[in-house]
LOGUZA-264595 format. One record per residue: x, z, y of N, C-alpha, C in turn; residue in three letters. Coordinates in steps of 0.001 Angstrom, whole numbers, plus 500000, padded with zeros to 6 digits. Layout:
// LOGUZA-264595
SITE/X/Z/Y/X/Z/Y/X/Z/Y/ala
...
// end
This chain:
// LOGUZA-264595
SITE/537281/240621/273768/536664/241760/273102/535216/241444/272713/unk
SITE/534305/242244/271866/533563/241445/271445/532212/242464/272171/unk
SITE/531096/242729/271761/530073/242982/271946/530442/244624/272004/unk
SITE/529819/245420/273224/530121/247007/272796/528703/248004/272081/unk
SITE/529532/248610/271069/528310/249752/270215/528294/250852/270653/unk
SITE/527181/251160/270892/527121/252804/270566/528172/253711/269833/unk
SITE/528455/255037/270213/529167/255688/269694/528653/256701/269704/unk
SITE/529326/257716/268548/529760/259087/268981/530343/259873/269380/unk
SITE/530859/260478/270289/531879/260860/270277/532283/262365/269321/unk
SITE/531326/262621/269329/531073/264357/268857/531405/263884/267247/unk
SITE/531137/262412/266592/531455/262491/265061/532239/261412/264882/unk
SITE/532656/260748/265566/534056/260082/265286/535588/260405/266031/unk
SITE/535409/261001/267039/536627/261670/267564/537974/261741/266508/unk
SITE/537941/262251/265813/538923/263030/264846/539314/261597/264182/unk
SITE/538714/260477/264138/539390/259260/263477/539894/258235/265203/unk
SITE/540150/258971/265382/540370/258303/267243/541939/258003/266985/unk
SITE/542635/257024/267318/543989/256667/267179/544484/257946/268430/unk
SITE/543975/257968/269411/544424/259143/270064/544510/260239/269530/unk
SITE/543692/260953/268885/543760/262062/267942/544784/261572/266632/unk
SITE/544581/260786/266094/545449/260740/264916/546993/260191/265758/unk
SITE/547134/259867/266644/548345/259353/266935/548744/258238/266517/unk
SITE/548017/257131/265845/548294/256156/265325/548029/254437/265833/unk
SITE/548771/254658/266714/548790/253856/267707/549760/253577/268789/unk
SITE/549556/251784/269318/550768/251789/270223/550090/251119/271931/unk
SITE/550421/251704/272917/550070/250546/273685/551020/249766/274044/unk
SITE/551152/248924/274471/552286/247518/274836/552991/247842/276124/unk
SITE/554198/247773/276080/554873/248515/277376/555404/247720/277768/unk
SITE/556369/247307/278933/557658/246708/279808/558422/246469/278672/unk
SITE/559281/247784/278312/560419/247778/277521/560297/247032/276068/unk
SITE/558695/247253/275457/558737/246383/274061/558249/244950/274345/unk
SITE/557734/244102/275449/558368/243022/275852/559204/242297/276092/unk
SITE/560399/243151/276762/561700/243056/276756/562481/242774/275393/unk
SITE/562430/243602/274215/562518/243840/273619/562216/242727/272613/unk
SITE/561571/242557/272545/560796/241394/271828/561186/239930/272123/unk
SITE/561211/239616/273788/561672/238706/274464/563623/238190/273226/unk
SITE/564208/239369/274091/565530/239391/273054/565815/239181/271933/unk
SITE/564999/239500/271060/564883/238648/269793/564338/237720/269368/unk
SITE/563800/237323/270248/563246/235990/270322/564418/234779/270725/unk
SITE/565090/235436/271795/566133/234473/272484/566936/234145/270936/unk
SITE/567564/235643/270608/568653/235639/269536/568031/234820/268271/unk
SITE/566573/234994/268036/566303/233668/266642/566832/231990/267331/unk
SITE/566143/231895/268494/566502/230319/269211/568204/229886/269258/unk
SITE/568892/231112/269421/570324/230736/269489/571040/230786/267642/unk
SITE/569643/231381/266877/570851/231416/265775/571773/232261/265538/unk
SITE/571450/233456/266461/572864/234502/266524/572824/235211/265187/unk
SITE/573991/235424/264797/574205/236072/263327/573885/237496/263005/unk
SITE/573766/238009/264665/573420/239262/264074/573184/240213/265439/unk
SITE/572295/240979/266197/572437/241940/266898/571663/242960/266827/unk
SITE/571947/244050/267992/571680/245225/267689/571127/245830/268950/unk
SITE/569822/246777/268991/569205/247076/270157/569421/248268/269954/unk
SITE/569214/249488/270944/569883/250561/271386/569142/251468/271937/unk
SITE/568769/252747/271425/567904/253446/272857/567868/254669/271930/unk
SITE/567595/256032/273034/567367/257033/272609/566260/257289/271543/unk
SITE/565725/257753/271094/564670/258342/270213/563582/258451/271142/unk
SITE/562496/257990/270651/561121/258364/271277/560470/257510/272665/unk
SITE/561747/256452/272444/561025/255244/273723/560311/254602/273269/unk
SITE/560161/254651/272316/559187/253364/271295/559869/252137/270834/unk
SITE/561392/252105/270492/561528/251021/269843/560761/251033/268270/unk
SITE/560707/252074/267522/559779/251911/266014/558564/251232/265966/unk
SITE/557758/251704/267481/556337/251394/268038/556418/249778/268165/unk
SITE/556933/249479/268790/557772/248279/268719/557727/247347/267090/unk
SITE/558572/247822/266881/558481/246967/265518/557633/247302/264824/unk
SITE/556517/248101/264619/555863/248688/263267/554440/248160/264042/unk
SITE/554104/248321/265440/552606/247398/265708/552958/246327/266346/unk
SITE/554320/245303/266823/554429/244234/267632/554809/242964/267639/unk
SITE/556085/243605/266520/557452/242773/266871/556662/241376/265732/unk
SITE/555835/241643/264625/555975/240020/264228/555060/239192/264947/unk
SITE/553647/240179/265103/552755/239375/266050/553018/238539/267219/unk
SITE/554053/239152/268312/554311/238749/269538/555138/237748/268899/unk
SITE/556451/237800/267941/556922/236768/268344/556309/236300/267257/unk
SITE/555805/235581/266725/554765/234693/266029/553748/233868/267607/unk
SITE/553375/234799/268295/553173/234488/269564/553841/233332/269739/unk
SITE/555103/233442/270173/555948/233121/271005/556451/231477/270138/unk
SITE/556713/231599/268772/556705/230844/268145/555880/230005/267598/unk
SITE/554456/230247/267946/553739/229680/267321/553426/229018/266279/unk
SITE/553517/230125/265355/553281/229675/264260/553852/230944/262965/unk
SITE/553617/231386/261826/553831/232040/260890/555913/232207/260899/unk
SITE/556567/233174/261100/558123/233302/261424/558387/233756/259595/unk
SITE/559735/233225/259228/560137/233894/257929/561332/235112/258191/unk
SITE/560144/236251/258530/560856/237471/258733/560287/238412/258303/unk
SITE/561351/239237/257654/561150/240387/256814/561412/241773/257761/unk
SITE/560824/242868/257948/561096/243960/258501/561531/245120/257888/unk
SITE/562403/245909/257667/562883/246628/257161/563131/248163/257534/unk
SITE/562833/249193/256717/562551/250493/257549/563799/251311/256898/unk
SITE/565205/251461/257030/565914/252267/256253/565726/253507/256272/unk
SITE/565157/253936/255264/565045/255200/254709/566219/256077/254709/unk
SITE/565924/257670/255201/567164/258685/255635/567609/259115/253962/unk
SITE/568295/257871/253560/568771/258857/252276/570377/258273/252469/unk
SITE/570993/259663/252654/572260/260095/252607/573544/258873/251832/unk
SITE/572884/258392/250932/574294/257569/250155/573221/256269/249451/unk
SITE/572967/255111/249901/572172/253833/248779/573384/253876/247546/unk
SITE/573453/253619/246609/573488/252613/246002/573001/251226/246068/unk
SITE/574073/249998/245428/573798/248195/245882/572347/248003/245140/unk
SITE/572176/249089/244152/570786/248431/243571/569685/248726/244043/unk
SITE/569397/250404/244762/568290/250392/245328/568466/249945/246508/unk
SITE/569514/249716/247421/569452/248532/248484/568976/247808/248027/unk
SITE/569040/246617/247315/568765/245239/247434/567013/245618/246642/unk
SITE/566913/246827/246113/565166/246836/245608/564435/247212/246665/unk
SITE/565281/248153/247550/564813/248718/248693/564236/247150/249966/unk
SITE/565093/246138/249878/565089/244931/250111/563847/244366/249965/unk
SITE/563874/243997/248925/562684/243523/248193/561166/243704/248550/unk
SITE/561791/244956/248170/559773/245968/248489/559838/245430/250566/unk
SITE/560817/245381/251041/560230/245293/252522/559894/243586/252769/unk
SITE/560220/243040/251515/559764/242079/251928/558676/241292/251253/unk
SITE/558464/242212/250524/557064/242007/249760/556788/241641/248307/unk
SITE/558050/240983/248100/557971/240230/246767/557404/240664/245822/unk
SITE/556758/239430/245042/555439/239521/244634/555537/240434/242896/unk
SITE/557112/240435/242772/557554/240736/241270/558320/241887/241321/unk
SITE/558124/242973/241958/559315/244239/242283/558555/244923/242432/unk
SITE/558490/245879/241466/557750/247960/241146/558219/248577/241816/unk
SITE/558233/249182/242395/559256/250409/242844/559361/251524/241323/unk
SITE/558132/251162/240772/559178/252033/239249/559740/251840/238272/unk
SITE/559989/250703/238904/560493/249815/237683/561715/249317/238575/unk
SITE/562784/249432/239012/563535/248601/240110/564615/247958/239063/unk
SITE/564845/247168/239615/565657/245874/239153/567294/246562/239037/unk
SITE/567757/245650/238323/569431/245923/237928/569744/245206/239579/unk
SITE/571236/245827/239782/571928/245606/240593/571920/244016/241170/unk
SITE/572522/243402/240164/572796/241787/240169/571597/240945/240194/unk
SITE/570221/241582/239482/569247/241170/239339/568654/240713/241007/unk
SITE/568451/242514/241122/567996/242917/242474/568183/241912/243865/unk
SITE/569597/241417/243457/570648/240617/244590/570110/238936/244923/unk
SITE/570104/238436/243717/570090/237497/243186/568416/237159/243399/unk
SITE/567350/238000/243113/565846/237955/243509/565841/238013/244918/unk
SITE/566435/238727/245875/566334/238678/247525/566788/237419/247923/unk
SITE/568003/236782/247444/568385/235948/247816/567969/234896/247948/unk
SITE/567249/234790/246413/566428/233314/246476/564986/233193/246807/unk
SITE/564613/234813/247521/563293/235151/247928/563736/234798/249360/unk
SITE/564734/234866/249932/564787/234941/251568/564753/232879/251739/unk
SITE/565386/232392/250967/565528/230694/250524/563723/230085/250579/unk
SITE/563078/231035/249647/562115/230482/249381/561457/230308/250782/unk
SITE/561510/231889/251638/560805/232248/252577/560853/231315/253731/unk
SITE/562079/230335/253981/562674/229750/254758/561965/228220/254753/unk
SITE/562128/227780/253040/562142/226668/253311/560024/226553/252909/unk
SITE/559570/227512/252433/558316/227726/252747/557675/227269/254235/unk
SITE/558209/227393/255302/557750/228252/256406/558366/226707/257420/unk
SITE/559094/225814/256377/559822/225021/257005/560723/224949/258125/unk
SITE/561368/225890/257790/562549/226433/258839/563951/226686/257959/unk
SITE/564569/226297/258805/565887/226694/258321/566677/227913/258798/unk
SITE/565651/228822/258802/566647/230429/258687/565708/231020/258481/unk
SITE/566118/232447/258474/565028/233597/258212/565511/234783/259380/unk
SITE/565254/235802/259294/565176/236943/260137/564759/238093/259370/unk
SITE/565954/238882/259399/566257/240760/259218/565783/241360/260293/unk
SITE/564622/242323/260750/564970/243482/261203/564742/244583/260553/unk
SITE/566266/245291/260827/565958/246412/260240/565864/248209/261010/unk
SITE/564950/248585/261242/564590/249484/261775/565234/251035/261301/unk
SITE/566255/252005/262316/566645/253260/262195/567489/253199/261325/unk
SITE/568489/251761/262024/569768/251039/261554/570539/252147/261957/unk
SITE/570739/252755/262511/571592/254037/262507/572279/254523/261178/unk
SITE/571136/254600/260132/571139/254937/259070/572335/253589/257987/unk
SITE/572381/252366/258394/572616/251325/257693/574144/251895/257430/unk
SITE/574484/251688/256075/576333/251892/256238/576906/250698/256310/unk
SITE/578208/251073/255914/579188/249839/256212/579078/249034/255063/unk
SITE/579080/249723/253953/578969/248654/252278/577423/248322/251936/unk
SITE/576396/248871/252873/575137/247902/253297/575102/246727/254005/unk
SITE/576035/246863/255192/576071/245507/255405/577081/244362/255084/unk
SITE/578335/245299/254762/579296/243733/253736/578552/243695/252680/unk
SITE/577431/244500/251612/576684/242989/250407/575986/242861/251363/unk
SITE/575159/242568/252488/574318/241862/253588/574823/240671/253673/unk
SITE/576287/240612/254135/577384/239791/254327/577226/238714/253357/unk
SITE/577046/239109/252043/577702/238079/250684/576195/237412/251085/unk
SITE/575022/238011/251322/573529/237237/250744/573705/236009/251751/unk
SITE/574201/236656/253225/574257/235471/254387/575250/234294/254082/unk
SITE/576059/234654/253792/577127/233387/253020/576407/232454/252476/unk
SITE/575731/233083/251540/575175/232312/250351/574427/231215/250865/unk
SITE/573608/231747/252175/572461/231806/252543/572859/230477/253798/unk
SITE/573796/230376/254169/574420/229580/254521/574929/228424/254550/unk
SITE/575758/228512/252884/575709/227429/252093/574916/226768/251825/unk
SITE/573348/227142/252191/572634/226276/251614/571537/225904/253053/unk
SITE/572501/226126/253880/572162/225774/255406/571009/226459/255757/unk
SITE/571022/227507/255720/569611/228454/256225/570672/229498/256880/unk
SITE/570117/230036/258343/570943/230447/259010/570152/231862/259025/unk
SITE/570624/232814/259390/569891/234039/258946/570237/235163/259948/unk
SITE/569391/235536/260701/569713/236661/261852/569392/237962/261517/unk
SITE/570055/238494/261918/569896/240296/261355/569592/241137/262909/unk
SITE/568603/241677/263063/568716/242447/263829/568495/243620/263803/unk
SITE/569620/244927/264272/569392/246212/263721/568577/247024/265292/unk
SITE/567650/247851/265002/567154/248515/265603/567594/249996/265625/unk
SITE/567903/250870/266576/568265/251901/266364/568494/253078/267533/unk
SITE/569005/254277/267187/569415/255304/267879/570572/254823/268955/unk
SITE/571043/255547/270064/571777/255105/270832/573170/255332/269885/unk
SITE/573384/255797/268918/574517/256323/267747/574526/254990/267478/unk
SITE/573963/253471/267689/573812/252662/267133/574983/251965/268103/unk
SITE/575434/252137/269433/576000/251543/269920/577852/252160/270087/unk
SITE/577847/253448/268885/579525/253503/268836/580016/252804/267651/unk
SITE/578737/252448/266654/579433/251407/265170/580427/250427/266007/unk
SITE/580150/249040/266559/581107/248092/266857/582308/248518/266469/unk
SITE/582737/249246/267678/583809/249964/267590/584485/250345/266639/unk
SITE/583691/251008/265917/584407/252549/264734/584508/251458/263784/unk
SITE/583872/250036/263139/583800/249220/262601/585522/248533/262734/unk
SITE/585448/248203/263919/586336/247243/264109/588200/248303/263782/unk
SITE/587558/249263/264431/588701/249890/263827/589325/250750/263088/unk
SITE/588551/250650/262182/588845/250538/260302/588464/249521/259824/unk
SITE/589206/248639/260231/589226/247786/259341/588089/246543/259008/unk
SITE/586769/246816/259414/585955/246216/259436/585311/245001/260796/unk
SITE/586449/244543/261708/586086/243660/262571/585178/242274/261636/unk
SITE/585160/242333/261190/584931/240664/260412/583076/241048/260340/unk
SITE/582685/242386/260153/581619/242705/259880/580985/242756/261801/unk
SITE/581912/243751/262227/581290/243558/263604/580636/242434/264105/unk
SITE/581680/240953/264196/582001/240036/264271/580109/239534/264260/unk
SITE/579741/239759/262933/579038/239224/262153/577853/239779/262804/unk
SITE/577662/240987/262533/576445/242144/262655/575915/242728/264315/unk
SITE/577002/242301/265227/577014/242925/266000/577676/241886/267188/unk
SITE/576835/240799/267526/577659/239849/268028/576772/240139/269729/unk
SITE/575664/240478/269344/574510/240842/270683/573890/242183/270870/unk
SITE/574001/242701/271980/573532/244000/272088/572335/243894/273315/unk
SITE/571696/244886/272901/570645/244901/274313/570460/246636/274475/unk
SITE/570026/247080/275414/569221/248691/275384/568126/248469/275682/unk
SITE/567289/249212/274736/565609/250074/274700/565368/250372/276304/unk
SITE/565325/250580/276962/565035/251660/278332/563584/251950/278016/unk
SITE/563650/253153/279090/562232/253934/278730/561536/253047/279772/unk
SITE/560651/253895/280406/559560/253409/281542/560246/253887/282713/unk
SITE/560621/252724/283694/561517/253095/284974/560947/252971/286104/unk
SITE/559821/252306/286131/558884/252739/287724/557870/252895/287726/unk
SITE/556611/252958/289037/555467/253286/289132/554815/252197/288328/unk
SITE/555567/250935/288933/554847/249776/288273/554520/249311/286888/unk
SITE/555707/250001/286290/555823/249628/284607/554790/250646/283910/unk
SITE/554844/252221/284685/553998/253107/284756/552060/252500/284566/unk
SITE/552073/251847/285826/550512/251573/285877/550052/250672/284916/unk
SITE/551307/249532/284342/551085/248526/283347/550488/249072/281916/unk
SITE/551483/250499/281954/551071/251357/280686/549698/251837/280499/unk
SITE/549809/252858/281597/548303/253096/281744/546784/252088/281529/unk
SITE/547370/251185/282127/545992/250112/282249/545386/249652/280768/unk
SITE/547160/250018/279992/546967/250360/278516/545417/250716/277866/unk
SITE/545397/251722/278739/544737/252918/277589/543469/252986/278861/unk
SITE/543404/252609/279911/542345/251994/280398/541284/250736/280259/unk
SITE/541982/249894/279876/541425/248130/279549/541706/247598/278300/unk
SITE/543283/247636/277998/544271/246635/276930/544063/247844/275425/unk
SITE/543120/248242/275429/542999/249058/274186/541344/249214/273477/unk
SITE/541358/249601/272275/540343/249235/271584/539644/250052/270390/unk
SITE/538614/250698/270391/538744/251372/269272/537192/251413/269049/unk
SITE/535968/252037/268244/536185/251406/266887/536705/249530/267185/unk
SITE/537338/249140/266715/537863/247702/266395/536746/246892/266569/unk
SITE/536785/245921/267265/535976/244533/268328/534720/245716/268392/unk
SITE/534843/246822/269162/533755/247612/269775/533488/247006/271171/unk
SITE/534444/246654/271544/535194/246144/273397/535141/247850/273720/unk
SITE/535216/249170/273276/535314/250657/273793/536943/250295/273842/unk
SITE/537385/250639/275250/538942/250950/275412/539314/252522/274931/unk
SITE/540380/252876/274885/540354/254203/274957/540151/255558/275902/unk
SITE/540262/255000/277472/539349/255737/278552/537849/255685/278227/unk
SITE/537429/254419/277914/536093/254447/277741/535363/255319/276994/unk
SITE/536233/255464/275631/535701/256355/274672/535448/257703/274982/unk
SITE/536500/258085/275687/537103/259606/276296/536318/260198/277486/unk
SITE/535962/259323/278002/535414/259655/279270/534702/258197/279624/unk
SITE/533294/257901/279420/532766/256941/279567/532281/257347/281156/unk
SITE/531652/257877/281463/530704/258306/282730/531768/257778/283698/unk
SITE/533374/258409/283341/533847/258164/284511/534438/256818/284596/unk
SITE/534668/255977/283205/534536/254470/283176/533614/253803/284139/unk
SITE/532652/253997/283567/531740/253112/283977/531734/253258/285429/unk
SITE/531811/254137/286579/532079/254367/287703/533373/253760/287977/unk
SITE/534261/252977/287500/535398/252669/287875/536457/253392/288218/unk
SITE/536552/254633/287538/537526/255415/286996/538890/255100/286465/unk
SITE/540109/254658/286487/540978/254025/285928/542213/255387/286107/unk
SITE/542978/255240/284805/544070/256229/285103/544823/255471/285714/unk
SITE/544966/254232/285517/546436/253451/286018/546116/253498/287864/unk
SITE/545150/253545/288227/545105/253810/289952/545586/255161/290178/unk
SITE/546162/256069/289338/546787/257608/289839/548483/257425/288947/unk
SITE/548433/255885/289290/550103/255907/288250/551009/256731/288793/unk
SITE/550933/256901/291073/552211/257640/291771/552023/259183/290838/unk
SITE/550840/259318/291270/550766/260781/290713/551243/261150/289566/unk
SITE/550735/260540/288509/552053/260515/287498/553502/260295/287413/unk
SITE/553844/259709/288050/555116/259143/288185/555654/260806/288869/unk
SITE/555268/260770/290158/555722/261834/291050/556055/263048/290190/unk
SITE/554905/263423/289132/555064/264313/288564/556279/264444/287364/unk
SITE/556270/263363/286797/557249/263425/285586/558856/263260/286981/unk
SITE/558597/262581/287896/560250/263047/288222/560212/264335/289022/unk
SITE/559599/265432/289278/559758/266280/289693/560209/267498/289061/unk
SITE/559419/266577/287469/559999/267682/286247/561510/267036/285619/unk
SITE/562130/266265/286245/563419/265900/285467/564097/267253/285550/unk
SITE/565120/266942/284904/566204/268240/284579/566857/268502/286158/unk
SITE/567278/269893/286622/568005/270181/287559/569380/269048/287508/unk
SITE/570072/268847/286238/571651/268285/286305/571168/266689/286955/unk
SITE/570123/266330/286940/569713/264987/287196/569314/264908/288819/unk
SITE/569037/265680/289621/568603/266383/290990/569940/265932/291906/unk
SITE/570895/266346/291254/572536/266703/292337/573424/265969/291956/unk
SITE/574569/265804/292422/575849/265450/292134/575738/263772/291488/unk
SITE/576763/263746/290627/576685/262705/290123/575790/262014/289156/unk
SITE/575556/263033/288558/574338/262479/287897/572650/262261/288436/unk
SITE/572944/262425/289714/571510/262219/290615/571819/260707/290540/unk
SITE/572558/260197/290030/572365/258467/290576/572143/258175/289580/unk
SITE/572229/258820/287552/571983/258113/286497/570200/257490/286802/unk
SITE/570128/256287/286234/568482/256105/286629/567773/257000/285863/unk
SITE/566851/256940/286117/565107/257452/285745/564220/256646/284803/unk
SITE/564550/257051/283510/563242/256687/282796/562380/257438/281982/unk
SITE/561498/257034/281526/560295/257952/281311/560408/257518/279525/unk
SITE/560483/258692/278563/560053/258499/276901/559016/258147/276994/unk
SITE/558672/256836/276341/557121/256836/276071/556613/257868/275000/unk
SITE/557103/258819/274750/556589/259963/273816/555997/260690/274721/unk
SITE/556645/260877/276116/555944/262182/276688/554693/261144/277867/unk
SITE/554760/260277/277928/554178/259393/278673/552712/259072/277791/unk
SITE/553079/259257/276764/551720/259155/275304/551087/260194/275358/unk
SITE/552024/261587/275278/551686/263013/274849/550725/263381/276153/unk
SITE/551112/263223/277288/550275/263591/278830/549127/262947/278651/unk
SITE/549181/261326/278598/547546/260627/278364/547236/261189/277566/unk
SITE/547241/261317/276093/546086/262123/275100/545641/263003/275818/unk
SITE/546367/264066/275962/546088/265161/276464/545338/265415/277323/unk
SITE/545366/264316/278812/544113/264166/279955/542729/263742/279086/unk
SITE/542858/262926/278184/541864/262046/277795/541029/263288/276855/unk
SITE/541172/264241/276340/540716/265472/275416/540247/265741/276764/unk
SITE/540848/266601/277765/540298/267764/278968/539392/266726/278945/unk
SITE/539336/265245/279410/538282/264656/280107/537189/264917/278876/unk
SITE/537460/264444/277708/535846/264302/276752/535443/265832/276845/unk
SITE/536467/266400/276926/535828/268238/276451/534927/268778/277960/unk
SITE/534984/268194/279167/533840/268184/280073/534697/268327/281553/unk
SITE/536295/268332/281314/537029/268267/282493/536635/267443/283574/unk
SITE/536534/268001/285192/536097/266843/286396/537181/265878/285968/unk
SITE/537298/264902/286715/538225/263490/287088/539152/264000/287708/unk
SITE/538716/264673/289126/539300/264541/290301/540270/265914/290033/unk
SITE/540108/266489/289395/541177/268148/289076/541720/267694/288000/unk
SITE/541255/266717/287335/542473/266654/285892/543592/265787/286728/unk
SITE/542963/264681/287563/544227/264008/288510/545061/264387/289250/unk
SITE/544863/265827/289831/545175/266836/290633/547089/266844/290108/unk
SITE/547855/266845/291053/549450/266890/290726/549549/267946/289997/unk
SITE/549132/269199/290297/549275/270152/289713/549083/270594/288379/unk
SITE/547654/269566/288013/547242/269446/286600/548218/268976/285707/unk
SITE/548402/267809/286401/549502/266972/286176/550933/267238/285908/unk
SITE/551444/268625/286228/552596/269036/286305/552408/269670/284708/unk
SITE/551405/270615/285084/551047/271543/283848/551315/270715/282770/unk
SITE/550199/269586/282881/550189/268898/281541/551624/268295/281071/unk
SITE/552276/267845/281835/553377/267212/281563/554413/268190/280622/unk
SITE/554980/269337/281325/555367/270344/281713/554839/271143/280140/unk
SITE/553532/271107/279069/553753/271759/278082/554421/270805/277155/unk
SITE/554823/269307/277513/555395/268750/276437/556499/268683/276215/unk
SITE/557741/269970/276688/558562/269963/276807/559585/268744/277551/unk
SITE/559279/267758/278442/559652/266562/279100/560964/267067/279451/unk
SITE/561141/267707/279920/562518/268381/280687/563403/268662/279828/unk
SITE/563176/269775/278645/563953/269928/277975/564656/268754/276881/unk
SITE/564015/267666/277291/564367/266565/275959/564958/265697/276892/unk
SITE/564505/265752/278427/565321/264331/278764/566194/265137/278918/unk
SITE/566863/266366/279302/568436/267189/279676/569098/266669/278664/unk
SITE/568440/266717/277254/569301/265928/275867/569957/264662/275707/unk
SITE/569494/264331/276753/569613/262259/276665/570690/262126/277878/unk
SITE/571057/263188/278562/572007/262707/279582/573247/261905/279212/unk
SITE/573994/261262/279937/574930/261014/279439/576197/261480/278665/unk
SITE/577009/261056/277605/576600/259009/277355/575762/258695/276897/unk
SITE/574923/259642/276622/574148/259307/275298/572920/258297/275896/unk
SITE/572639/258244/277374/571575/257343/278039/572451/256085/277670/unk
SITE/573459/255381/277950/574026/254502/277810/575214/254830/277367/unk
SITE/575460/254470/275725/576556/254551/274963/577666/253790/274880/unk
SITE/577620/252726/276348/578676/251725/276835/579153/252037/277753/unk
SITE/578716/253098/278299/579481/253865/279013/580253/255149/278698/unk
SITE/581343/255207/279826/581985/256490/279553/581325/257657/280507/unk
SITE/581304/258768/280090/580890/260244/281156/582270/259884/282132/unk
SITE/582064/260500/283452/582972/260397/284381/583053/262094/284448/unk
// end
C-alpha cells in the first residue's frame, strides 16, 4: 500500500465503495472458486459448470477476480474472454455471436451496428484463434456468467466454434457460472436428446458455498479491516476510513468474528434448528455478511461506541433488518445442493 492521505470523511463518504456498493472483498469460497478453474484450464477440460445460490458472490467473483487471480496463478496475460448473459428471454444466433464479440472486446463490433449472423460467427471465431495464438497458447477460455440464462441452441453453435477451434488445435474451455437451476441442465439435457452437449459443456461441476465458519468469517472481515483500500494507493482500509480513532487503537472487526458468527446462526430459520434439516450445513450469503459490515461501519462513522455496536444484541438487530432469515428459509433444500435429493 502506498503512502496514507488525509481525508474527509464528511465530503467523500457518498463516493465510498461501501456506500455505493461497488465492491468486493476476497473470500474462502472465491478462492476456491478460482482455484477450480484454474485446475480445469491445466487439464484442458471442455467444459464446466459452478453452482450456488444467488448472492454468495459467485458474480463478485468473476466481475472483480476471476482474471486477475488466475493471471496470478498463471503468470502471465490468460486468453480469456468473460461473458455476462443478459436476461433476454429468446437470443437469436446473431446477437449471440455479437453479444460474443462485444464481451470480448473486439476491436471492429458496434453494438449498433451488429454483424450478420455468419459474419458475427466467423469474426468470434477467428478472434478467439487470434487470441490464442497471440498469447502463445494453445487454447482459450469462456466464462460465462448467469449461465442459467444460456439455452440449449446457445450452446450447440458454441459447439460448432469449438470444433472449429479444435481443428486447428486450440483447445477451448467453457466455463458456465450460475444459479443452483444451473445444476438440473445435465440432466434435462441429456434427456432430450442432448447428451453429446452435456458431454461437452458439462463434464465438471463444483458448488459456490457461502461462508461456513468462524474462520472463513474472520478471513472476511480482516477484509474490510486490512485487505481493503479506498481512496486507491491511500493505504486507508475500509475500517480505517469508517472509524479511524478506533483503527488506530487496534480496533479490528475480524477479532469479534464469534460474535458475528453466533449471531447470524442464531438467526437461521426455525426448519434449520430441528429434525432433519438441523444437520443441512451452515453457510453464510456473502450478501448479508456485506449488508451487516456496511451497516456497522455507518453507526461507527455517524459517532456509534465500538464496544455497543459489537454488543450481540446490536449484532442481532443489525443482522436481523437484512432480512437473513427470511432468504436463507428460501435456499433450503434441494435448492442448497441441487445433487441432492430432499429426503
Amino acid at each position: 500500500m502506498g503512502a496514507t492521505r488525509q481525508h474527509s470523511l464528511a465530503t467523500s463518504a457518498d463516493d465510498h465503495p461501501i456506500v455505493t456498493q461497488e465492491y468486493a472483498v476476497y473470500t474462502p469460497p472465491m478462492d476456491a472458486m478460482i482455484g477450480t478453474i484454474g485446475n480445469w484450464i491445466d487439464q484442458r477440460v471442455t467444459g464446466g459448470y459452478i453452482y450456488g445460490p444467488s448472492r454468495f458472490g459467485k458474480s463478485r467473483t468473476v466481475k472483480w477476480f476471476i482474471r486477475t487471480e488466475l493471471e496470478a496463478r498463471f503468470k502471465e496475460k490468460l486468453p480469456l474472454i468473460v461473458w455476462i448473459r443478459k436476461d433476454t428471454q429468446v437470443m437469436g444466433e446473431a446477437e449471440f455471436w455479437n453479444m460474443l464479440l462485444l464481451a470480448a472486446k473486439f476491436e471492429f463490433i458496434d453494438p449498433l451496428k451488429p454483424k450478420k449472423k455468419s459474419v458475427a460467427r466467423f469474426l468470434f471465431s477467428e478472434h478467439l484463434q487470434t487470441l490464442a495464438r497471440s498469447s502463445r497458447r494453445n487454447y482459450v477460455v469462456l466464462i460465462i456468467d448467469e449461465a442459467q440464462r444460456v439455452s440449449t441452441n446457445e450452446l450447440t453453435w458454441l459447439m460448432g466454434v469449438q470444433n472449429e477451434l479444435d481443428d486447428q488445435g486450440i483447445r477451448m474451455t467453457t466455463v458456465q457460472v450460475g444459479s443452483h437451476v444451473l445444476g438440473y441442465v445435465p440432466d434435462y439435457l441429456a434427456r432430450t436428446g442432448y447428451a453429446h452437449v452435456t458431454a461437452r459443456f458439462f463434464a465438471q461441476d463444483a458448488a459456490f458455498h457461502g461462508i461456513r465458519s468462524v474462520d472463513e468469517l474472520k478471513y472476511v472481515l480482516n477484509g474490510y479491516d486490512i485487505d481493503s483500500e479506498w481512496p486507491k494507493e491511500s493505504g486507508i482500509s475500509f475500517l480505517k476510513f469508517f472509524a479511524p480513532e478506533a483503527f488506530t487503537v487496534g480496533r479490528r472487526l475480524s477479532n469479534h468474528a464469534s460474535n458475528f458468527w453466533e449471531a447470524f446462526w442464531e438467526l437461521r430459520p426455525p426448519e434449520l434448528k430441528e429434525g432433519k434439516r438441523a444437520r443441512i450445513p451452515f453457510e453464510l450469503p456473502m450478501m448479508h455478511v456485506a449488508v451487516a459490515v456496511e451497516s456497522i461501519l455507518k453507526d461507527l462513522a455517524a459517532g456509534k461506541d465500538w464496544d455497543s455496536v459489537m454488543e450481540k444484541r446490536y449484532l442481532l438487530n443489525t443482522i436481523a433488518r437484512s432480512k437473513f432469515t427470511d432468504f436463507l428459509r428460501r435456499l433450503l433444500p434441494p435448492v442448497l445442493d441441487p445433487h441432492k435429493k430432499s429426503s
